[in-house]
MILUM-234800 format. One record per residue: x, y, z of N, C-alpha, C, O, CB in turn; residue in one letter. Coordinates in pm, whole numbers, padded with zeros to 5 digits, always signed. Glycine has a CB too. Layout:
XYZXYZXYZXYZXYZA ...
! end
This chain:
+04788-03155-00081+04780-03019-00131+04657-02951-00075+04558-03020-00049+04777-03016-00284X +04657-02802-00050+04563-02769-00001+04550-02622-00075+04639-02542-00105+04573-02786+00146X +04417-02615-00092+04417-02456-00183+04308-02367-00135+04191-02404-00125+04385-02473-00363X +04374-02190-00090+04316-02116-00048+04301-01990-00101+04397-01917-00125+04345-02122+00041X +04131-01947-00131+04092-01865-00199+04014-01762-00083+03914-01777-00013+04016-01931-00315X +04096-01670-00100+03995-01538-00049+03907-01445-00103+03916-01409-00220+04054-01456-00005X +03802-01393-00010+03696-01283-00119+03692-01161+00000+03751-01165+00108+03483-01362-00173X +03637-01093-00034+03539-01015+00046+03635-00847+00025+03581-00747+00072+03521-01095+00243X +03719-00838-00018+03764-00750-00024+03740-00637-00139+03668-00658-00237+03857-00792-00008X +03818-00499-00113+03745-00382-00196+03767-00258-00144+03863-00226-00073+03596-00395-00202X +03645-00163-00194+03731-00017-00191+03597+00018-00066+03478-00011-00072+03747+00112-00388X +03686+00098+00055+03570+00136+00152+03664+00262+00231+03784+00280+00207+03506-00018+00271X +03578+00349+00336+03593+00464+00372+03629+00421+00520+03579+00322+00572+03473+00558+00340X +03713+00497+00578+03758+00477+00678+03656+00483+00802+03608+00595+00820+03855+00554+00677X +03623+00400+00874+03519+00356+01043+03448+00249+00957+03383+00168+01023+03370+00510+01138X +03449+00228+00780+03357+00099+00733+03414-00042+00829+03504-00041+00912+03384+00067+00536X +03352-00128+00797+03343-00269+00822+03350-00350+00687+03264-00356+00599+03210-00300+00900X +03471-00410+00692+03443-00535+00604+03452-00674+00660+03511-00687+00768+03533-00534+00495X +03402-00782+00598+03468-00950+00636+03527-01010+00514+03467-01034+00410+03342-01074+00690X +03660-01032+00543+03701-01117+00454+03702-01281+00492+03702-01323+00608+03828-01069+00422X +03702-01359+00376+03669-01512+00381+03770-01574+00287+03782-01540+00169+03509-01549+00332X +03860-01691+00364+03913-01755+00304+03876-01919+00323+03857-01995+00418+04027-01711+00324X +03880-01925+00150+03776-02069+00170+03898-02197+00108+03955-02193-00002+03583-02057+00034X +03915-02305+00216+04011-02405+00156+03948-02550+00139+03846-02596+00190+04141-02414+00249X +04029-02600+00064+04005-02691-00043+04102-02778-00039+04219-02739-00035+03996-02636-00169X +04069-02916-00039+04193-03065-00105+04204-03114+00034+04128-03134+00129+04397-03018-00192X +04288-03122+00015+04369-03204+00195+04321-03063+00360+04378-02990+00441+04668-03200+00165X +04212-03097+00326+04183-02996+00469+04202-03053+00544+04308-03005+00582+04063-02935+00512X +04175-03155+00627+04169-03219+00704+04317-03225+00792+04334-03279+00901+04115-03322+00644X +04391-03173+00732+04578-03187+00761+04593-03058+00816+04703-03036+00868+04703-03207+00607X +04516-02972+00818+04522-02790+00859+04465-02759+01008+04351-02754+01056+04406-02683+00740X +04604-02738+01060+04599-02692+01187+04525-02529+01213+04412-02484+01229+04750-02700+01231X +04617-02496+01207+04580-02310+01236+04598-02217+01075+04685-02225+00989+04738-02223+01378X +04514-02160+01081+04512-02067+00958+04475-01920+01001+04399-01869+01083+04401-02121+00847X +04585-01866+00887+04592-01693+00976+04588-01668+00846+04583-01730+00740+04742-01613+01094X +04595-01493+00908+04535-01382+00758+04692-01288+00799+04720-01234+00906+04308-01247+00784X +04755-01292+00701+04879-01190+00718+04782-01048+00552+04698-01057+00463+05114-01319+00657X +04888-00932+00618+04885-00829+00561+04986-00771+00468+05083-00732+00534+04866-00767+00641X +05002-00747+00322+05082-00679+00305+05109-00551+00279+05116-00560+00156+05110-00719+00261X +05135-00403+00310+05066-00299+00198+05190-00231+00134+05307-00241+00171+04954-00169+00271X +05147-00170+00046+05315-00166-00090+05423-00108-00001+05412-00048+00106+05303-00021-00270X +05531-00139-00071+05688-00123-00011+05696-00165+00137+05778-00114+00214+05744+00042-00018X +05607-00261+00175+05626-00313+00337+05652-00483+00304+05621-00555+00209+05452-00279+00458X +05711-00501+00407+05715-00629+00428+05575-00694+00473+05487-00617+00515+05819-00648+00523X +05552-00822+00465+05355-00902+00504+05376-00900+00611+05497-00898+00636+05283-01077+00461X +05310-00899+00697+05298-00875+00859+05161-00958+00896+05045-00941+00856+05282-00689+00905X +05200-01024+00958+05096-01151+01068+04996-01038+01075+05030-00921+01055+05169-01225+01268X +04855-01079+01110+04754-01002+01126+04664-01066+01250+04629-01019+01359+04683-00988+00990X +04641-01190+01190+04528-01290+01319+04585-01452+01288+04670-01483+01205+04294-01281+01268X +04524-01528+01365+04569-01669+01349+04488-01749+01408+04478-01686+01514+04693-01698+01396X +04423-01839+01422+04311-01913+01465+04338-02072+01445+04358-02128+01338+04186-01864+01385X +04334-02134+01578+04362-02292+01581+04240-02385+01539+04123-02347+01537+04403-02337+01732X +04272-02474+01516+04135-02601+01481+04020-02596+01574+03902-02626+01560+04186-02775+01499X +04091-02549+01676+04001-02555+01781+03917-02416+01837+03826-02401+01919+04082-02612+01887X +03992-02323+01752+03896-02166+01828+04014-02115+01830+04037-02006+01779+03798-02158+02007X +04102-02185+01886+04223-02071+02011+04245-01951+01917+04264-01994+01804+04429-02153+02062X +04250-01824+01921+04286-01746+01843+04385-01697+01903+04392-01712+02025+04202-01671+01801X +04512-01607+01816+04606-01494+01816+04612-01362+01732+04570-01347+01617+04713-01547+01793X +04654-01300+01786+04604-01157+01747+04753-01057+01755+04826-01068+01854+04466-01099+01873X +04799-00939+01616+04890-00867+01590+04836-00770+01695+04746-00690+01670+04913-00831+01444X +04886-00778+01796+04783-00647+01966+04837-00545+01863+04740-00500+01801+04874-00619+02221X +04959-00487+01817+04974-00344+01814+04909-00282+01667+04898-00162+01645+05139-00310+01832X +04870-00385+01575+04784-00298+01504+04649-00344+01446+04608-00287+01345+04858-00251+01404X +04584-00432+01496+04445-00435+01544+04372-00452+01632+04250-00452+01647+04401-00478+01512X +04502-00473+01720+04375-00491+01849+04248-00397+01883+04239-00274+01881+04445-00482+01987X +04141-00510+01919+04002-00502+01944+03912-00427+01829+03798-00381+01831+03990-00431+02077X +04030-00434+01709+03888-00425+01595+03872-00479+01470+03789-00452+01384+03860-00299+01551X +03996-00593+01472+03964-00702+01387+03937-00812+01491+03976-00819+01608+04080-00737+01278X +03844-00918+01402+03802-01080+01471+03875-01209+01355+03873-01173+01237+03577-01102+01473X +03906-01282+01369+03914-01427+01328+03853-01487+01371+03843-01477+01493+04001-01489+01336X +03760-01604+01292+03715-01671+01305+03638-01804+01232+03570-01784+01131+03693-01612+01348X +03646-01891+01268+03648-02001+01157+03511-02100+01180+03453-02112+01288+03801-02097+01170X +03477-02162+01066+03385-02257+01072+03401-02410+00998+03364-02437+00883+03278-02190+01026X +03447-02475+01068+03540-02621+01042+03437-02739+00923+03473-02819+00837+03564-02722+01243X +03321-02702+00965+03182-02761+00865+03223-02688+00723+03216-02759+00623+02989-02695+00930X +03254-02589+00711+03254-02531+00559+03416-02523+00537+03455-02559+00426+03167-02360+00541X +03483-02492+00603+03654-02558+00559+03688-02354+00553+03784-02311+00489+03679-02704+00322X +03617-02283+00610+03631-02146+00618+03688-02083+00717+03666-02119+00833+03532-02096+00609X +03781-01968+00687+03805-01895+00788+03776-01753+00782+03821-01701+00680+03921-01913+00816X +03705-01660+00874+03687-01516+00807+03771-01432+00927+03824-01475+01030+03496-01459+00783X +03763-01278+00866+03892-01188+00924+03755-01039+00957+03773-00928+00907+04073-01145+00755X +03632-01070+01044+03569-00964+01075+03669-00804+01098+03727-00779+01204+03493-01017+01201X +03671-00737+01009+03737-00575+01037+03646-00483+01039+03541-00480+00975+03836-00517+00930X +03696-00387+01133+03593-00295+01211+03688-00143+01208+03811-00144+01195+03554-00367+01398X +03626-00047+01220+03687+00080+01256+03807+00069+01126+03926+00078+01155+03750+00087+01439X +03771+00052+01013+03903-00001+00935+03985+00184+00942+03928+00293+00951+03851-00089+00718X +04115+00156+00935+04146+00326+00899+04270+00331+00756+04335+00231+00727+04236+00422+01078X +04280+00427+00703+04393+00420+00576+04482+00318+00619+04495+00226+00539+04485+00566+00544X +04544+00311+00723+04688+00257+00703+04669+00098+00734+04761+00019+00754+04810+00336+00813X +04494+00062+00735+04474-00104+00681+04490-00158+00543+04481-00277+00512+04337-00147+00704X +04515-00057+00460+04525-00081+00344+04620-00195+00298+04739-00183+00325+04551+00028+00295X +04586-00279+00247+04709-00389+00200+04617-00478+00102+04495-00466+00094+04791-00498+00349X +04684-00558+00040+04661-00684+00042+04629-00787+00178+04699-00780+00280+04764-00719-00021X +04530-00870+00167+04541-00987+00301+04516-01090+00239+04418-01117+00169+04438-00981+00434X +04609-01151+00265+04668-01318+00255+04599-01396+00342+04578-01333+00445+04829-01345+00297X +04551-01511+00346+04506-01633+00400+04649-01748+00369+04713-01772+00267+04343-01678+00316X +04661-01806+00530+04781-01884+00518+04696-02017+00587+04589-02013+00647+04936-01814+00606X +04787-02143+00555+04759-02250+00663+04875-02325+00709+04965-02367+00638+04662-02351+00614X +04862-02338+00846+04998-02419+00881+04986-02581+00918+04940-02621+01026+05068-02346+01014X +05018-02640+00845+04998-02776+00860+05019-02867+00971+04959-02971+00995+05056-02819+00782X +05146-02792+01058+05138-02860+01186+05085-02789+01301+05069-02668+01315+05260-02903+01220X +05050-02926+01417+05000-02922+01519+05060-02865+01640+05107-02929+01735+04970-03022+01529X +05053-02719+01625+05123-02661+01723+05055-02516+01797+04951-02478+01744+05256-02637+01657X +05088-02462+01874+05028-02370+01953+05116-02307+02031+05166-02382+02115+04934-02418+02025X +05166-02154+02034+05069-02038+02006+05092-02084+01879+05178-02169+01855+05094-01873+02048X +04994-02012+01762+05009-01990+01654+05128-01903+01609+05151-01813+01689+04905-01954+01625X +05205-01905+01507+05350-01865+01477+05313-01741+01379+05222-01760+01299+05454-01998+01398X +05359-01653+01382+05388-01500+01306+05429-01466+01211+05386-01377+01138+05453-01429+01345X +05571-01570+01188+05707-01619+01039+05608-01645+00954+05527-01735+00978+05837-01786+01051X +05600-01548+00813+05544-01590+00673+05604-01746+00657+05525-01826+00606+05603-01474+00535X +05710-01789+00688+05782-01866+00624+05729-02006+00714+05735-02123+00678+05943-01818+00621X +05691-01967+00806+05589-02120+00915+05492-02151+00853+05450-02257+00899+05508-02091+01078X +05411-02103+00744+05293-02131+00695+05324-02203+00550+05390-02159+00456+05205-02000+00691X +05263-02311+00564+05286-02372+00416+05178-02349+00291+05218-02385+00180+05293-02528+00435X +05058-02299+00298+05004-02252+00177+04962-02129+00271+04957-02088+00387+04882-02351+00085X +04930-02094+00105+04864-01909+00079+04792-01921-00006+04807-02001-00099+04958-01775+00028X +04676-01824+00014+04590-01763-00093+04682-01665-00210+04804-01658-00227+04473-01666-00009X +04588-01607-00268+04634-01535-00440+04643-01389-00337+04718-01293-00354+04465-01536-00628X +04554-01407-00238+04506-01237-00152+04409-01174-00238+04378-01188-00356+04647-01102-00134X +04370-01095-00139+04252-00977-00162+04284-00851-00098+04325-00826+00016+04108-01018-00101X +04251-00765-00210+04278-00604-00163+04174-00549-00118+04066-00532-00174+04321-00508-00266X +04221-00509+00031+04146-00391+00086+04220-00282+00074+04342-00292+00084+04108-00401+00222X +04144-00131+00046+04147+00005-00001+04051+00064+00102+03929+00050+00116+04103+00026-00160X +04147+00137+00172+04066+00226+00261+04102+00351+00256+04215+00398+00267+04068+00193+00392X +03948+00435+00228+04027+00570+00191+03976+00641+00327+03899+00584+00404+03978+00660+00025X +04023+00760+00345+04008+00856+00420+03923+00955+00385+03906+01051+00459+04108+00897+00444X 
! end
């Protein structure tokens, strides 16, 4: 079992910066790649970033590219979601996922990831 808690989220103005952090717990050691999907109301969750054991990262190009980061630190069992230039329509919930197997590219399907966080709301106003 593996359990993932996110923070860092909240209410901010559009060009702010936030980092969100998802911190896991239990059977880490079994966790390949862990990504941050998005949901925001009446949408379906949508892949956001994804990051391998090893660094390799993947990235949603058409709606953050070059101003969100992933990135992880394997000593603390953490992964964070650096956002930049945030604008209204980042608004969602963001989920922290982990996928248990050893595979690469990192996969997009909510349904490839075997745990999730509770999520954290980001609010971006205009």
């Amino acid at each position: 079992q593996v359990q993932l808690v996110e923070s860092g989220g909240g209410l901010v103005q559009a060009g702010d910066s936030v980092r969100l952090s998802c911190a896991a717990s239990g059977r880490t050691f079994t966790i390949y790649n862990l990504a941050w999907f998005r949901q925001a109301p009446g949408k379906e969750r949508e892949f956001v970033a994804a990051i391998s054991w090893s660094g390799g990262t993947r990235y949603n190009a058409d709606s953050v590219k070059g101003r969100f980061t992933i990135s992880r630190d394997n000593t603390k069992n953490t992964v964070y979601l650096q956002m930049n230039s945030l604008k209204p329509e980042d608004t969602a919930v963001y989920y922290c996922a982990a996928d248990m197997r050893d595979r690469w590219p990192a996969r997009v399907e909510r349904y490839q990831y075997d745990y999730w966080g509770q999520g954290t709301q980001v609010t971006v106003s205009s």
